[in-house]
Structures are given as C-alpha cells and as structure tokens.
N, C-alpha and C positions, 0 to 999 in steps of 0.2 A: 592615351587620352592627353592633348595638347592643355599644357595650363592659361591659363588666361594671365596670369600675373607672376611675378617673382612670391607673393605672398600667398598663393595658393600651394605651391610646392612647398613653403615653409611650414602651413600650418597643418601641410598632409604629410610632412616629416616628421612634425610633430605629435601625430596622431600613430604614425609606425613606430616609431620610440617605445611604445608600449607594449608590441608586440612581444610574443612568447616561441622563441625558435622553436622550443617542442612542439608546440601547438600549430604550427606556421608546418612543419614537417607532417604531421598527421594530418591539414587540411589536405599538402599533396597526396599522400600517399590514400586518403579516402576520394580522389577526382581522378582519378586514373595516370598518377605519376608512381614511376618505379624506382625507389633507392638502390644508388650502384652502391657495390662494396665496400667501395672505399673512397671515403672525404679527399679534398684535397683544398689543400691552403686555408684551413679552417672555416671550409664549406662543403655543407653536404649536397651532391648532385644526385640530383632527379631526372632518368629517362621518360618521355611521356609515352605511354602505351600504342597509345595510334598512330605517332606522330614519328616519322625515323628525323633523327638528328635534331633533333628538339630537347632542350636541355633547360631544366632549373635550378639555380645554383642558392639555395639557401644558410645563411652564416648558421654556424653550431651555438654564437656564445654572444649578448647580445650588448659587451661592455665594452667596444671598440668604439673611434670615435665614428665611424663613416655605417655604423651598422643601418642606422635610420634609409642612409643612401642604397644601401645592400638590399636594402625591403623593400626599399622602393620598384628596384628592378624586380624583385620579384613578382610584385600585386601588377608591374606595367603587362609581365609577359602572361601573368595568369589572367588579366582583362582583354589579352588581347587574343590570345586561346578561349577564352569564355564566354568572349562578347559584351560582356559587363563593365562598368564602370569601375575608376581605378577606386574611388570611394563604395560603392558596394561591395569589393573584394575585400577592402582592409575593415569593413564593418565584419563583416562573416568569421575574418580572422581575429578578430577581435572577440568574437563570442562565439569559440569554439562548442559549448557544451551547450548553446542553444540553437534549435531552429530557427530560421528567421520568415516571418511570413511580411510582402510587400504588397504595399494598393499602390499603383500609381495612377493616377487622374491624368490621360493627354487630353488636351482640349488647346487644338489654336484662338478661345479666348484666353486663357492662361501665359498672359508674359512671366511677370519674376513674382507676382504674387495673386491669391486668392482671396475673394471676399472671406470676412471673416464667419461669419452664420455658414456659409459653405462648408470652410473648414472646418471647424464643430464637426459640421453633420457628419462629415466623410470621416472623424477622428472615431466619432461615436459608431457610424457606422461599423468600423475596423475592431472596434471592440466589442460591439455585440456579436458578428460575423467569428471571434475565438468563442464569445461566452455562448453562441446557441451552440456550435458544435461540442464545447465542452457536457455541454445539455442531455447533447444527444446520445453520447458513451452512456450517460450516467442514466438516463430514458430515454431510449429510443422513439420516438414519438414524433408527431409531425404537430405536435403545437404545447409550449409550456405555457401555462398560464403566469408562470412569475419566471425568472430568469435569475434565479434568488440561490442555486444550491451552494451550500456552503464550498463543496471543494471547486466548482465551478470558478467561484467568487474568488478564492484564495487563488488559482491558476489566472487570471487574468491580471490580479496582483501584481503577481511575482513579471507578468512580462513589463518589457522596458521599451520603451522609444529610443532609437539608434542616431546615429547622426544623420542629419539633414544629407539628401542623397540629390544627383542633380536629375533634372526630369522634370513634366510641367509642375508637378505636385506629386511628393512620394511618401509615403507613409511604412516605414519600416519597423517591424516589432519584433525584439529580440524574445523568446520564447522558453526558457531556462528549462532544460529535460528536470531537472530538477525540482519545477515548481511544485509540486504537490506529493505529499507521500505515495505510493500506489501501493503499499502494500496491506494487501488485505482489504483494500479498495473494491476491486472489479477482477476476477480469476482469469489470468493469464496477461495481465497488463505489468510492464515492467516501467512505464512511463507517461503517465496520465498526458503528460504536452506530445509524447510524440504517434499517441493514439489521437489526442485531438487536430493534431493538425492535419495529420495524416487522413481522418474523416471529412476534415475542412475543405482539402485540397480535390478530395473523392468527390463529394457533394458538388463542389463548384464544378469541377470537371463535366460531372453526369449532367447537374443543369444545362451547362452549354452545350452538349451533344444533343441533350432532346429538342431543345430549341432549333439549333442549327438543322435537326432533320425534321421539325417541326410535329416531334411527339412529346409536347410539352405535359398531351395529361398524362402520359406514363407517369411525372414528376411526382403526381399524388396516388402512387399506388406502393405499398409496401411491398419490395421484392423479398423473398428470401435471402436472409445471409446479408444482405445491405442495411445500413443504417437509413432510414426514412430521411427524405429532406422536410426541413420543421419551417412552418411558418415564419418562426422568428428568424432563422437565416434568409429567407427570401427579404425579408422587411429589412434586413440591415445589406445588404447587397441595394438595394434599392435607395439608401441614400449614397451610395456609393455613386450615382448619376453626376457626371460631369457637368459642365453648367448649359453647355452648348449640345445643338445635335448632330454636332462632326467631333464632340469629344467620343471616350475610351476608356474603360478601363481595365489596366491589367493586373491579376493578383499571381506570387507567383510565392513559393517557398524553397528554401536552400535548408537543408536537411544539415544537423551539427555535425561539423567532420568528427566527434569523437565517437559517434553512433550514425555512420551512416544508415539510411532506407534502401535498403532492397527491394521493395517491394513497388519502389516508383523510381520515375526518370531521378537522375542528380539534381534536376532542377525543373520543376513542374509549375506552367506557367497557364493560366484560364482569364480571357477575355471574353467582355461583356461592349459591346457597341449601343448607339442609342437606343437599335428598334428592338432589344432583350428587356429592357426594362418596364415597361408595360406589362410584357408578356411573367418577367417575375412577380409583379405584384398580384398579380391575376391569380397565379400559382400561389401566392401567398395568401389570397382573401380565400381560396378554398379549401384548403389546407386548414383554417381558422375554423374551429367551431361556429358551426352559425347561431347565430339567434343570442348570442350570448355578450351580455351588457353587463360593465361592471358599476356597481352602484356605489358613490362612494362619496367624500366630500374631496373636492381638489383645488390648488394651487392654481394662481397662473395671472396672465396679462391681458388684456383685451388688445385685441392687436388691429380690427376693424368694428365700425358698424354699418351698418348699411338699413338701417329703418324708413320706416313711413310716418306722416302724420295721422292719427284718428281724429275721430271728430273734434276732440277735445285738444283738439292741438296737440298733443302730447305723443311723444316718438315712441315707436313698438316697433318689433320686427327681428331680423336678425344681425347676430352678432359671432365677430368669429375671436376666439378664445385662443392662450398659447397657454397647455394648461400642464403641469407637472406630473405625468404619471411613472412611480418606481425609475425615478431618476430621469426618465425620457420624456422631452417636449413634445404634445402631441398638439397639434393643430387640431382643434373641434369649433363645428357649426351649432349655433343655440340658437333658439328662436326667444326672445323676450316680451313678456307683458309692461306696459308701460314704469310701474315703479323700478322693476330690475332694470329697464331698460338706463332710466333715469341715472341709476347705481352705473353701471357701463360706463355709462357719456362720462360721468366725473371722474372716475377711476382713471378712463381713458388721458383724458386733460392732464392729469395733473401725476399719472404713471403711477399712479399705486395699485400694487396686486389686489387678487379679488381672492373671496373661497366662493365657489358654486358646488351646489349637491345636486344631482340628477344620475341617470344613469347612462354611460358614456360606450356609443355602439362605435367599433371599428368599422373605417371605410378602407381602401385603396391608399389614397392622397391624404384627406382629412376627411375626419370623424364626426359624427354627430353627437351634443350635449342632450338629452330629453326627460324628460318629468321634473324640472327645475322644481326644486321645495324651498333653495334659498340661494341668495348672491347677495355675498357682500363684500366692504371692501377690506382690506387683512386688520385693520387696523378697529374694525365695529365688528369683527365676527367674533364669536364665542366659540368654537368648534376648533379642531384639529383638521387638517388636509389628509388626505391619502386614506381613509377609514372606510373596509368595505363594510358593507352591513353582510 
C-alpha cells in the first residue's frame, strides 16, 4: 500500500513499535506460513504453504533500532498476499487473542467523512449485531424482548474499537476471546466471543444466501442444529444501510491467530447491497411477535409535526417522536389531541424533551405511539421514563 505522505509511514512505524515478535510469529504460523528450522541474522523465516519461493522474514527480538522498519516489511508482504490493508494487518497483529469483526460502509456518497446521526446509527448498529448473536448462544430464539443478559452485556464491554482503518467508513471491533468467563456457562463452550462470533458470521452468511437465491422465508424457520436468525439481528443489520443506493456493505471477521477457527474460511466475509435491506427488515417484522405493544412511559424529542387546524383553530393531528427505548432511539408516529398537541409545538420550539405514556407498536421504519394517557415536557412531568406496566 503506497503512503500518501512521509507522515503516514511515521505514525504506522509508530504503531508496529508495539508489536510482539511472539505474537507476529504465531499470526504467521496460524495463516498458512511455515517456520524453517533455523533463524538467520536474528530473524525468523517463514515458507508460505501455497506459495513456492515466498518467504517472511520476521525479527526474534524487538529492541533493535530498525525493528519498527523490519515489521514493516513484514505487514507490506502479508497485505499484499492477503489483500488487505497495511493498517488492517497491524490491527490483527496487534490484538492477537482477539477476533476482530469489521462493518464497512462503501458508498460513492462517502468522501472522507460521514454524517454524524449516520454514524451513530451504523456504530449502534455494530453493537447490537455482537449483542443479538451473543443472545442467541444464551436463547436461541428468533426474537428477545430485552437485549439485557447480563453476560451478553459484559461481552460487548469488553470489545474495543480498533484504529481507524482506510475504506469509505469502517468499523472495526476487536473482540477479546477472553471477554466473559465460559465456564460453567453453556456445556461445551470454551469461549463465549468465539462461539458468538462464529454464530454472527453463520447468520449473516445464511441471510445472504437465502436472499440471493431468494428463499428468504426459509429465514424464519428454525432448522435443526442451527441457531434461529432473531429479530433483533435483522433490525441491527438494517441500520447498517449505507446512505446511498449504489452504497454496500461489507462485514467480515479475522479469527485471533492464537485460536484459530477451523471450522470457517481464515477470513469470512458477507455482503449486504441496497436491494437486501428491505427484504431484512421484512424478515425482521415477522420474525417479531405480532400484536405485541409495549406499554410504558418514554423519553424523547419531538422531531416533527405535521397537524391540522379544527374548528377551534387549534392544531391536532400527528406528530413524529425520537423517543428513548432501552438505550435505542426509535422513531414513533403519534397521533395528538389538541392540548398534547399544544405541549408538542412548545417542546418542539424551544428543544426540550417530552415523557409520553401510550403503548408503542413496532413498524419496519418507524413505529407507531397509541392510547396516549399523558405527554409532557421533562421538566412538568412527575413520572420516570422507560416503566413498563
């Protein structure tokens, strides 16, 4: 990969500076490079398996002054055998004992940056997409009503945001096999992260296959021996939509060289184009218990209105809500009687939050608000937010 500047190569010298020969040695030796017997010049070399007269030449000891330079060459030839970026390799190597799972957003509206509420979305996204599959180990099931388990929650913790990778928009999560205890957990799991991801990467796979052959309602049929695809992973893939509809997106995971996966490609990669996304959320409103509205008092913005006059002069009608449920902004439609509506308009003006009680039906897009008992704005309400009955 050509640098752009003298100051790219510096600060990606300065990021190999950290690296762990041991660990830089065990990446090869789990990618299908083969240590020869004997070092030479206080480097260990690597034959590559497939590859005749292909050689990697890795330092033993990492206190020399040129060692940064030494890594260098090494992340160039394993980017350019792997196809990957010279920053995606030295991330990997950098967090040997975790998986890394990636979103990246292409989209030729995407120059060097992203609307912000975008980004959110697609951050948010990325983390519900770990926390539904971690879900699904823990209940198989094709819809949680809360996204609350405690080891769940602890494994999404423990992952990390990686360095900024180049790409339109990339989202890289380092995945610690270590995040959660597994034992005594779930029998025969040795690694809660590398059972979830592994599920993660299953599920998005099997989605895009049915799609692609366009057996999409297989999606909602529990196979034997398969983990069900859950609602809540179709709804977080879904904000994963690029902004355009010649954008992309691709998820892909690099399995921790100290545990490699047998059991999938070295690197397993599932794209999603515009015209999947409909078709996911479809799968996801049927996948969703029907009929079922949660009743509760909630959080939020008024973010439109769109009302009529009545006779009385006075504006009624509908109002579209950003309302806070279990930590995720939902967009919901309310219909208002003229005093709420009243409440609305000023809230609106002057940006202060509201609480409304009704009870709140999932859509597709956005949601509907109905049997409104009360709306006020945060500062005149008596109540707590988020309280189901």
């Amino acid at each position: 990969m050509p640098f752009n500047d003298q100051l790219d190569r510096n600060i990606l010298l300065g990021i190999l500076k950290s690296l762990k020969p041991r660990e830089v040695r065990a990446y090869a030796s789990a990618n299908g490079w083969i240590r020869k017997p004997q070092d030479f010049g206080g480097l260990a070399v690597f034959d590559h398996s497939e590859r005749e007269l292909t050689q990697l030449l890795v330092p033993m000891e990492s206190g020399s002054n040129d060692f940064p330079v030494r890594m260098l060459d090494v992340v160039q030839r394993l980017s350019e055998l792997e196809e990957r970026s010279i920053l995606e390799i030295a991330n990997d190597l950098l967090n040997p004992d975790a998986d890394t799972v990636r979103f990246r957003i292409s989209d030729p509206s995407i120059s060097s940056d992203l609307r912000l509420l975008k980004g959110i979305e697609i951050l948010d996204g990325a983390r519900k997409s770990l926390l539904a599959a971690a879900h699904s180990i823990l209940a198989p099931v094709q819809y949680h009503p809360r996204l609350s388990r405690r080891e769940a929650m602890e494994f999404v913790d423990q992952c990390r945001l990686k360095q900024t990778e180049h790409g339109s928009f990339v989202v890289a999560i380092a995945c610690p096999l270590d995040a959660v205890d597994a034992d005594g957990l779930l029998e025969g799991i040795d690694s809660f992260t590398r059972q979830t991801t592994k599920v993660l990467m299953e599920s998005l796979d099997r989605i895009e296959s049915c799609i692609e052959a366009d057996q999409e309602a297989s999606l909602t049929i529990v196979e034997n021996g398969k983990v069900p695809i859950s609602a809540n992973l179709c709804d977080a893939i879904a904000k994963l939509q690029p902004p355009s509809e010649r954008g992309f997106v691709e998820i892909s995971t690099t399995w921790a060289s100290t545990k490699p996966n047998e059991d999938m490609p070295k690197r397993k990669v599932v794209r999603f184009a515009e015209d999947h996304f409909n078709v996911i959320r479809d799968v996801g409103t049927r996948l969703r218990p029907k009929h079922e509205a949660e009743v509760a008092s909630f959080a939020g913005q008024v973010e439109t209105l769109d009302g009529d006059l009545n006779e009385a002069g006075r504006r009624y009608g509908e109002v579209v809500l950003d309302l806070l449920v279990e930590n995720e902004l939902v967009r919901a439609r309310v219909q208002l009687e003229p005093d709420d509506y009243a409440v609305a308009d000023a809230a609106h003006m002057n940006g202060k939050p509201v609480i409304v009680r009704g009870e709140l039906h999932r859509g597709r897009r956005t949601h509907r608000l109905s049997k409104v008992t009360k709306f006020e704005t945060v500062q005149d309400a008596d109540v707590q937010p988020s309280h189901r009955d």
